[in-house]
C-alpha positions as CSV (number, residue, x, y, z in Angstrom):
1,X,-10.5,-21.3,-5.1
2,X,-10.4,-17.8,-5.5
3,X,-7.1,-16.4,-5.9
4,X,-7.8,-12.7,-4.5
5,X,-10.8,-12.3,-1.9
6,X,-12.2,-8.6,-1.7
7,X,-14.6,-7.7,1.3
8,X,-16.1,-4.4,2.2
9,X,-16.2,-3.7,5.5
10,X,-18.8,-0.4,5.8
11,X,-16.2,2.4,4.0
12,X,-13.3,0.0,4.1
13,X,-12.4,-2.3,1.4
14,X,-10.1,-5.6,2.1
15,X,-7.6,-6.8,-0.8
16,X,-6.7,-10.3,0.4
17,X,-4.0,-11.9,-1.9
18,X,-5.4,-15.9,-1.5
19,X,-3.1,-18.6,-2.4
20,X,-1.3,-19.5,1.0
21,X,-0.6,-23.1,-0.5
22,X,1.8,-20.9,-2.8
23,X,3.5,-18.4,-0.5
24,X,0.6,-15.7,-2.0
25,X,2.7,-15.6,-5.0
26,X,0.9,-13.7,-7.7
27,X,0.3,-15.3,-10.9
28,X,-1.4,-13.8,-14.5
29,X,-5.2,-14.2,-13.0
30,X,-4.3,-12.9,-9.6
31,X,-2.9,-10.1,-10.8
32,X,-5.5,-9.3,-13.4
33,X,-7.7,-9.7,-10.3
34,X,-5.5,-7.0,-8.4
35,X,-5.8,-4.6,-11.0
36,X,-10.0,-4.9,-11.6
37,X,-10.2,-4.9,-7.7
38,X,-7.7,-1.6,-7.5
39,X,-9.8,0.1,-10.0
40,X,-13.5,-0.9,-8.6
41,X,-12.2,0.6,-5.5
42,X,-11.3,3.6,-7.2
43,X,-14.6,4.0,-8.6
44,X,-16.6,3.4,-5.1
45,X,-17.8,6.3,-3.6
46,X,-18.9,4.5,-0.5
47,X,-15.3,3.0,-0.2
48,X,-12.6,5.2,1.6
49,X,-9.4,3.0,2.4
50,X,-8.2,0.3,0.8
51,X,-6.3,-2.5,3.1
52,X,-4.1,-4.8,1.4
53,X,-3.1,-8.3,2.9
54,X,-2.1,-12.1,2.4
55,X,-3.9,-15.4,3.2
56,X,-2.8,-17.5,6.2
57,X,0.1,-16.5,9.2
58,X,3.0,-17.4,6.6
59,X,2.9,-14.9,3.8
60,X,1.9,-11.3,2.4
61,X,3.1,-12.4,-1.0
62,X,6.9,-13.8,-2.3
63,X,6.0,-11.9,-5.6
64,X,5.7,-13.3,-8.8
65,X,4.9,-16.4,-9.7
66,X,8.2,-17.4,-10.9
67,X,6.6,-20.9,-12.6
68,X,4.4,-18.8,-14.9
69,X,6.5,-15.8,-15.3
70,X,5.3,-15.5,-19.8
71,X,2.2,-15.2,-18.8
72,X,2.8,-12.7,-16.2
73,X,4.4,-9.6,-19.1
74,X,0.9,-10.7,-21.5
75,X,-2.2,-11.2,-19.6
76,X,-4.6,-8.2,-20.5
77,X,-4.0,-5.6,-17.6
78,X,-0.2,-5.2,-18.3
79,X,-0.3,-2.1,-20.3
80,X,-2.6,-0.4,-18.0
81,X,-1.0,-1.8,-14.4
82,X,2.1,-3.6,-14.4
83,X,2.9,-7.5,-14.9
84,X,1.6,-7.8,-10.8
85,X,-1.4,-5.7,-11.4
86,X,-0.8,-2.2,-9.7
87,X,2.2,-0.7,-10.1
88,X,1.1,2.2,-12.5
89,X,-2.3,2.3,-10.4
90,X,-3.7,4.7,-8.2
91,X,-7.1,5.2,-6.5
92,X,-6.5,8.4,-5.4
93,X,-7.2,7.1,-1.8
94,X,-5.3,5.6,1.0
95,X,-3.9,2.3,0.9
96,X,-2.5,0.6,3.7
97,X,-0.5,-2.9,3.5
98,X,-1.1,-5.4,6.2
99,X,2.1,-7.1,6.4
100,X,2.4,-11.2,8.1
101,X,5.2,-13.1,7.1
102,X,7.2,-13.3,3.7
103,X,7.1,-10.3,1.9
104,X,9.6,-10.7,-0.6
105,X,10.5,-9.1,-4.4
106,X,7.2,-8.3,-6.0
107,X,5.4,-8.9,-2.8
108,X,7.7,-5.9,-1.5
109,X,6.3,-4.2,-4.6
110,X,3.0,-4.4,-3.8
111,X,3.5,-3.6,-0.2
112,X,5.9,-0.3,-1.4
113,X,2.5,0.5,-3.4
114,X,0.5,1.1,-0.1
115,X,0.8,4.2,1.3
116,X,2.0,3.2,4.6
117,X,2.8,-0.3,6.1
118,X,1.9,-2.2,9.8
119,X,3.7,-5.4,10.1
120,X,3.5,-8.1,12.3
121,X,6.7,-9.3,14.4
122,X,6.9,-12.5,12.0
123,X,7.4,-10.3,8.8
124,X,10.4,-10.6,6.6
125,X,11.2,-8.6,3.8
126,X,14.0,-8.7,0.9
127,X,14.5,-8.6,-3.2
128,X,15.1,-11.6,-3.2
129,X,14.2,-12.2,-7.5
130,X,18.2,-11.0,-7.1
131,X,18.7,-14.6,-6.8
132,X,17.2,-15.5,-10.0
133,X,18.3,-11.9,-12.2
134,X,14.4,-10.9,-12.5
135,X,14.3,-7.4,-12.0
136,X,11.8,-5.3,-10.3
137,X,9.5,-4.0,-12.7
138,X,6.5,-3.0,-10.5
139,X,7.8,-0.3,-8.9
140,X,10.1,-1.2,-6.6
141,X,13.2,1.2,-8.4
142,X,11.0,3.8,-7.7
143,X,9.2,3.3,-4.7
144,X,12.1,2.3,-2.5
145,X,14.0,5.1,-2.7
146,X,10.8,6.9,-2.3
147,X,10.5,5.3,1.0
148,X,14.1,4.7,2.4
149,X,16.4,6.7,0.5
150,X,19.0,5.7,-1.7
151,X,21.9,4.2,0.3
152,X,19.2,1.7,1.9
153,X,17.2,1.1,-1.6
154,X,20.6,0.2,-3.0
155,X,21.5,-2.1,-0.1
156,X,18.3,-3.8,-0.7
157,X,18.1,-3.7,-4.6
158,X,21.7,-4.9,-4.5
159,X,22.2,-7.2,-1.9
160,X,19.3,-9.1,-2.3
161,X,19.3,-8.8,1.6
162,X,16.7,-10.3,3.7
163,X,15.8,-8.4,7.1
164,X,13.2,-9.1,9.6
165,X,10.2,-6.8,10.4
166,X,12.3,-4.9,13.3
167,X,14.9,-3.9,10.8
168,X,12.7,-3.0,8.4
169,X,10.9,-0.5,11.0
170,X,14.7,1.5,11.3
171,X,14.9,1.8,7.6
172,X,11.4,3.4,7.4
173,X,9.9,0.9,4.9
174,X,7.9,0.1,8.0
175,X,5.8,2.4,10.2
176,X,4.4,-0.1,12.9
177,X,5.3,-3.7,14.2
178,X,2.8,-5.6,15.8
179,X,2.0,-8.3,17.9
180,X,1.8,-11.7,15.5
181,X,-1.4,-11.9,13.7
182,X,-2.3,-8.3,14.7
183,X,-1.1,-6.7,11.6
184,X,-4.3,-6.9,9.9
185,X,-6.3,-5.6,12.7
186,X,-4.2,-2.8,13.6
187,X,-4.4,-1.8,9.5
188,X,-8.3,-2.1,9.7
189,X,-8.5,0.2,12.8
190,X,-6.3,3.0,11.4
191,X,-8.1,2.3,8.1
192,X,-11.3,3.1,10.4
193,X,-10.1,6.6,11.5
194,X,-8.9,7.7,8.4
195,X,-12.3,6.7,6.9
196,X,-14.3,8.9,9.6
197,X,-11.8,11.9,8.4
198,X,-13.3,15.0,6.1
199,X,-11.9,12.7,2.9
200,X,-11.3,16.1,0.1
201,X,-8.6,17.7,1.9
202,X,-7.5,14.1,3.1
203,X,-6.8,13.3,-0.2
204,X,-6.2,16.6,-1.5
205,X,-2.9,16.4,0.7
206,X,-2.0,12.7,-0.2
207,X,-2.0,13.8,-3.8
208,X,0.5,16.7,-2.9
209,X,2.4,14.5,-0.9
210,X,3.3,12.4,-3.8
211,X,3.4,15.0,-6.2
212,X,5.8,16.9,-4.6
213,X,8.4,14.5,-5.2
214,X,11.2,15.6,-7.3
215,X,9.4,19.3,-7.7
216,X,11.3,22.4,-6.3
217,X,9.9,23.5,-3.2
218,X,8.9,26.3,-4.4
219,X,6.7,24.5,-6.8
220,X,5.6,22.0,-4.3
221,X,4.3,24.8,-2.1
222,X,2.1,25.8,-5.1
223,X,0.7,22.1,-5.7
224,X,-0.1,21.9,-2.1
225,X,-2.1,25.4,-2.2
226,X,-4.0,24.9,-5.6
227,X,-5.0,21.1,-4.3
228,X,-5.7,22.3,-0.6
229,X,-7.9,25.4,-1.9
230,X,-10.2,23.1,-3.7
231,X,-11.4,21.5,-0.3
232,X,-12.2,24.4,1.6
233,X,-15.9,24.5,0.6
234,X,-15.8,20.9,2.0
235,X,-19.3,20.3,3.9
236,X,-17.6,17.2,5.7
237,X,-15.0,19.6,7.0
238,X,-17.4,22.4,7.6
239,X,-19.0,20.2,10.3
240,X,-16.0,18.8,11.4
241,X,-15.6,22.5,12.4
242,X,-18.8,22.6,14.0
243,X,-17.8,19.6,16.6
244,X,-14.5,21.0,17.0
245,X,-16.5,24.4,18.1
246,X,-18.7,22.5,20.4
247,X,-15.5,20.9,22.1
248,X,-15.2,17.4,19.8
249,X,-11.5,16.2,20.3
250,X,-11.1,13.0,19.3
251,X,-8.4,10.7,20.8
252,X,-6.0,10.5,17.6
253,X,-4.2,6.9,16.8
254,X,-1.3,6.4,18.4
255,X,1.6,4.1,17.4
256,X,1.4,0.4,19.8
């Protein structure tokens, strides 16, 4: 059986972590898998948002595969991605993490990697490698505060604290909760708007966005004009324009 599924949907691309017998943990060949998949997306012009998920109702991934952790700081993409397969990654596009069930340690990783989460009401998240003293080593230091500041990073880092999808939603680590089974969809139809958007200045402003961290403003401000000037010639947005001109207002997503 295949341990990661990956499906293109027109300009979408599905990452589906596939080993629900095992809680979508991710062993050495899954996460070898994760990188090559990460990467191919990268270099797909046709593909424009990347959707992350886990096999089954039960599980986004628990995180490492805690059976077969040696091979997990050898197998051949470590160097280049992480012992989970993306943690130093990034496609330069958006990512979005459908989140059902247990989302624990490296699985909170992974999910921290996306650029935004949507959860369903049965998620549950927590470091919970705490237990066991394996530290988080695929971003999770980093990302978490990113994401929910320090006081709530160090809560979770420390405490080895697990908190349901509703709690995760006030701390900010989430940014919708859906329905039971409707996390995936939800992600696919905001991953269908973004993908009709003029992409250069869409991605133009997600790399300032994450390049501003830690700058001074001041230099942040620069980033965000240097990256934003290279889009203008944009012929996507130019006729963007052009519909706008003639009326066009799309009904933007709004939050369930």
């Amino acid at each position: 059986m295949q341990r990661l599924l990956v499906q293109r949907r027109a300009r979408l691309t599905v990452l589906t972590i596939n080993r629900p017998e095992a809680h979508n943990c991710i062993d050495a060949e899954t996460a070898v898998a994760i990188a090559g998949a990460i990467v191919a997306f990268a270099d797909d012009p046709d593909a424009r948002v990347l959707v992350v998920t886990g096999a089954g109702p039960s599980s986004f991934s628990s995180g490492a595969d805690l059976k077969h952790t040696q091979a997990l700081w050898t197998h051949e993409a470590f160097e280049e991605a992480g012992p989970l397969g993306f943690a130093r990654l990034d496609p330069g596009k958006p990512t979005i993490a459908a989140v059902n069930g247990y989302c624990y340690a490296g699985g909170m990783e992974l999910a921290a990697w996306c650029d935004f989460r949507v959860a369903a009401e049965n998620a549950e998240f927590g470091v919970l490698n705490r237990r066991w003293g394996v530290p988080l080593i695929d971003g999770g230091t980093q990302r978490f505060t990113r994401i929910v500041g320090l006081g709530n990073a160090l809560y979770l880092i420390e405490s080895g604290a697990r908190i349901d999808a509703r709690r995760a939603l006030a701390l900010g680590f989430v940014q919708e909760v859906v329905a039971e089974g409707q996390a995936l969809p939800r992600a696919l139809e905001l991953a269908a708007r973004i993908a009709e958007y003029p992409q250069a200045s869409l991605r133009s402003d997600r790399k300032a966005t994450g390049a501003s961290l830690g700058l001074p403003l001041d230099e942040g401000l620069l980033s965000e004009r240097q990256l934003g000037a290279a889009t203008l010639a944009d012929p996507e947005m130019a006729e963007a324009l052009q519909r706008f001109a003639k009326g066009d207002r799309p009904e933007p997503p709004r939050p369930p």
